[in-house]
N, C-alpha and C positions, 0 to 999 in steps of 0.2 A: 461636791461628790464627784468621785473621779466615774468612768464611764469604762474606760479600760486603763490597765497599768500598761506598764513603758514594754514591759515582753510581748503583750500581744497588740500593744499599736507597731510596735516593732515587723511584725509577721504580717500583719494586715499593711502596712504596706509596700512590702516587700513581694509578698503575694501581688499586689494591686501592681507595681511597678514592672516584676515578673509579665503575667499576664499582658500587661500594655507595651512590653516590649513584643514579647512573640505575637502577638495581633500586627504592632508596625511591621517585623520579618514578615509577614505571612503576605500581609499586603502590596508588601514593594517586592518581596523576590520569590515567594513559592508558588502565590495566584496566579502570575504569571505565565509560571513554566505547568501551571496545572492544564490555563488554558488550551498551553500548545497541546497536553498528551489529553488531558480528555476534555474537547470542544464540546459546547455547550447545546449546538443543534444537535437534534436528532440524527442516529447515524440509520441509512440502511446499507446494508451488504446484500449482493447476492450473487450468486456463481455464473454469469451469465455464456461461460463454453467450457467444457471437461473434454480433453484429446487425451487419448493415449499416445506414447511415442511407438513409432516402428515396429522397435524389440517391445514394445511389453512390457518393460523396465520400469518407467516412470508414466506417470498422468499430472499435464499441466491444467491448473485451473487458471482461467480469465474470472477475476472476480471486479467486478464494478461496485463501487462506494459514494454514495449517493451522502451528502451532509451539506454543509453550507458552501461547499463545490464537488466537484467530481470528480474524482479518481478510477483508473482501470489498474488492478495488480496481478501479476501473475506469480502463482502457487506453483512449486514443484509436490507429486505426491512421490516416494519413491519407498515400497517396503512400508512399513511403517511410521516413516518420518514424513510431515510436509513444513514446506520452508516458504518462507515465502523470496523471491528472487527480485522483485523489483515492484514499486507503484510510480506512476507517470504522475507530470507537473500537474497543478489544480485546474479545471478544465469547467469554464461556469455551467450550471448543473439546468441544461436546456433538456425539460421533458422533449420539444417537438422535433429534435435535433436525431441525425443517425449519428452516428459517431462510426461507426462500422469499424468496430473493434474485432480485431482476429487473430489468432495465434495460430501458427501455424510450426509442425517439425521439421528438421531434416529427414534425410532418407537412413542417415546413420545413426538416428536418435542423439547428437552428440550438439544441435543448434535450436532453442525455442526461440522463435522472434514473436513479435507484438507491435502490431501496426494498430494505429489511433486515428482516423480524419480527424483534425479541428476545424469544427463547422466556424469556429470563431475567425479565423486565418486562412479563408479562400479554401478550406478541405486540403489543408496543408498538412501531407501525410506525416506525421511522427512514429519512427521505429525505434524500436529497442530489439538487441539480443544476447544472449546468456550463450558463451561456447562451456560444454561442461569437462573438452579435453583440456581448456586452459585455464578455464573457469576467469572467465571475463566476460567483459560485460560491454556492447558493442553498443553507439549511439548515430553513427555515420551511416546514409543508406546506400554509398556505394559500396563502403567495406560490408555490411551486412548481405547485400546482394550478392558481391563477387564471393562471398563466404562458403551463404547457400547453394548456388552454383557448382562453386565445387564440390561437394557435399553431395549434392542429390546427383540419383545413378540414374532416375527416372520414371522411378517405382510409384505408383498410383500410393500415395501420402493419406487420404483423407479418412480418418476413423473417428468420428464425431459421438457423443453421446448428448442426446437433449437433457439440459439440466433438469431438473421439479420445479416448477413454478410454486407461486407462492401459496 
């Protein structure tokens, strides 16, 4: 007594082989790439500074990303678009740690930098800056300083908004 004919052993294992292939794809090269985009620890975000620039034009957010390391990114809001402009290298995620993360504008609205201590590297300052007349992206802290420098006329900069806590 046959059990199944030759059509549907045919399909049953070609189904079976089907399936046991995209399982092996999935396992060598898509789980992979899933890990990088969505990591398995818990993520927290949250805005930890909001500046408006000079003009009024834009508001940069400093947002801190708390997961299985830690990241500091900064948001452009401009109008109705926000963008995000850069996240800095993974930074181990020390609750007792300041990091004394800042953003701060030019005087022309036209420089955000983002300065980082790494409590891990002697509070070895890490900057970043975005210029938005050339739209680069600045890693050097002398070229960011001699930047800013020329830039600011000497206009009292500081327009802070305390983010919402949680």
């Amino acid at each position: 007594m046959k059990i199944l004919n030759k059509k549907t052993r045919k399909v049953f294992f070609f189904t079976t082989y089907l399936f046991l292939l995209l399982y092996f794809l999935w396992q060598c090269l898509f789980e992979p790439l899933m890990d990088e985009i969505i990591p398995m620890a818990p993520i927290r975000t949250d805005v930890a500074k909001r500046i408006k620039s000079p003009d009024y034009s834009k508001t940069a957010l400093l947002i801190r990303r708390n997961a299985s390391d830690l990241n500091f990114g900064v948001k452009i809001k401009q109008k109705l678009r926000t963008r995000t402009l850069h996240w800095t290298p993974d930074f181990v995620p020390d609750l007792t740690a300041d990091w004394n993360e800042q953003i701060v504008w030019s005087d022309d609205s036209s420089l955000i930098i983002l300065t980082v201590d790494d409590v891990d590297n002697n509070n070895e300052k890490n900057m970043w800056a975005y210029d938005f007349k050339t739209n680069k992206e600045y890693y050097d802290k002398d070229k960011i300083t001699d930047i800013l420098s020329s830039r600011n006329t000497g206009r009292k900069r500081e327009r802070t908004q305390p983010s919402a806590g949680p």
